[in-house]
N, C-alpha and C positions, 0 to 999 in steps of 0.2 A: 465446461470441459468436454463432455459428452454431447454429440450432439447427430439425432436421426432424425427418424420422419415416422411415429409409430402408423399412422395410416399408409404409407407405403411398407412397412413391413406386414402389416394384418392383411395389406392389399394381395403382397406375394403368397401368402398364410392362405388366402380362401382362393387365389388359382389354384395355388399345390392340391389342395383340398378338392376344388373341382375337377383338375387330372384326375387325380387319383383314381375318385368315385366313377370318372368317366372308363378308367383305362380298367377298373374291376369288370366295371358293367360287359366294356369287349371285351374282358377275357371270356365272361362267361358264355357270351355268345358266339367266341371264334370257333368253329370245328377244327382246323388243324392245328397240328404241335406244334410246325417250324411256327406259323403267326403268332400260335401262343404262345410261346417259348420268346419270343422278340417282346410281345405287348408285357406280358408276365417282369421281362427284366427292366422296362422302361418301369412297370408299377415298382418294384422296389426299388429303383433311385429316386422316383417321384415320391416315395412315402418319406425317404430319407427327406428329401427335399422339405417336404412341409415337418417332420421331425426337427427340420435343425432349423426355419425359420420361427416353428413356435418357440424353440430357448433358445432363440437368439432375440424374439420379444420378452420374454419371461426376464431374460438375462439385460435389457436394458429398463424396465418395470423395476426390476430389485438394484440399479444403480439409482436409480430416480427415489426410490424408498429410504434408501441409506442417507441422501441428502448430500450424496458429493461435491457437488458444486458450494456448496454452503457451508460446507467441513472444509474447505481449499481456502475459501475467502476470508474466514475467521483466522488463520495462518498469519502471524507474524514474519514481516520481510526478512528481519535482525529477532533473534529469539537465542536464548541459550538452552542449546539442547543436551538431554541426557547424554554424551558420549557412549558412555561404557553400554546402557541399553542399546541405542542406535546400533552399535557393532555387534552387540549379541543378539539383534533381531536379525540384522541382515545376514549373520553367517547361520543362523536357523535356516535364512530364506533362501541363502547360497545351497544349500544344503536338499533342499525341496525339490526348488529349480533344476538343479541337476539331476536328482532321481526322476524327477517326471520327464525330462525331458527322454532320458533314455528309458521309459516304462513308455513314453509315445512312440519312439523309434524302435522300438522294437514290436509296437502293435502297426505299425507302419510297414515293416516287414512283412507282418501273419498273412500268410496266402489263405489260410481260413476265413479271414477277413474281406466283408465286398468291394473291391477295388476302389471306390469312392469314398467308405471310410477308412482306407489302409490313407489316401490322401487327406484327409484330413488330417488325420494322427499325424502325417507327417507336418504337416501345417503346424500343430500344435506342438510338436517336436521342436521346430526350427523357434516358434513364439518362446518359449522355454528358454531356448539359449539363450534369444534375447534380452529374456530379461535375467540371466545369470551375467549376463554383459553388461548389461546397466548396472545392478547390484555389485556387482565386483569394481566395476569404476566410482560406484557411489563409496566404498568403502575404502578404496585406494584413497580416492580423495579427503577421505575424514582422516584417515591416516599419517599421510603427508601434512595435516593442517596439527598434530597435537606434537 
């Protein structure tokens, strides 16, 4: 179901890494502001950069641990399922989904936020709805079927 390439993510993980360390080492040695102040803002999207490559390994590491692919297969095509659970987890999930989604959009908003994770939030904002759009069509449909 899930499927990357963990040496190309570790790959991105030790450029960011090597920016990084490189773009410190000129800050330290630029004398003026304007340069530093340019090289200065590249290091912090670049620290960002390797921040979100490391848990987005960490975060495909803990899919692989959990064993999903092998929890999916074990699944019954035809199975009789809990109803009354199924619909009271989902409107728990209805319920999640939509507070996060507007707790992302609105840090998607935050001008105190640095512009590239106001875009991410946003990113995650819009992921959010969709799966309050899944869940709400998964629940329509269990709906219509009793």
């Amino acid at each position: 179901m899930v499927r990357y390439s963990k040496d190309w993510i570790r790959d991105a993980g030790f450029v960011e890494e090597k920016g990084l360390n490189d773009y410190l080492y000129t800050l330290k040695k630029i004398k003026t502001s304007s340069t530093a102040s340019i090289i200065a803002s590249i290091l912090v999207e670049t620290l960002f950069h390797y921040e979100i490559v490391k848990a987005i390994l960490r975060a495909y590491e803990r899919i692989e641990s959990i064993g999903l692919d092998a929890l999916l297969r074990s699944k019954q095509e035809k199975a009789q399922e809990d109803i009354e659970f199924l619909k009271n987890a989902i409107i728990n999930h209805l319920i999640i989904e939509k507070d996060m989604s507007r707790f992302y959009e609105s840090l998607a908003k935050d001008e105190n936020l640095h512009p590239l994770v106001r875009d991410i939030f946003g990113i995650l904002a819009k992921n959010e709805v969709e799966h309050h759009k899944q869940l709400s069509e998964l629940l329509s449909s269990i709906q219509k079927k009793e």
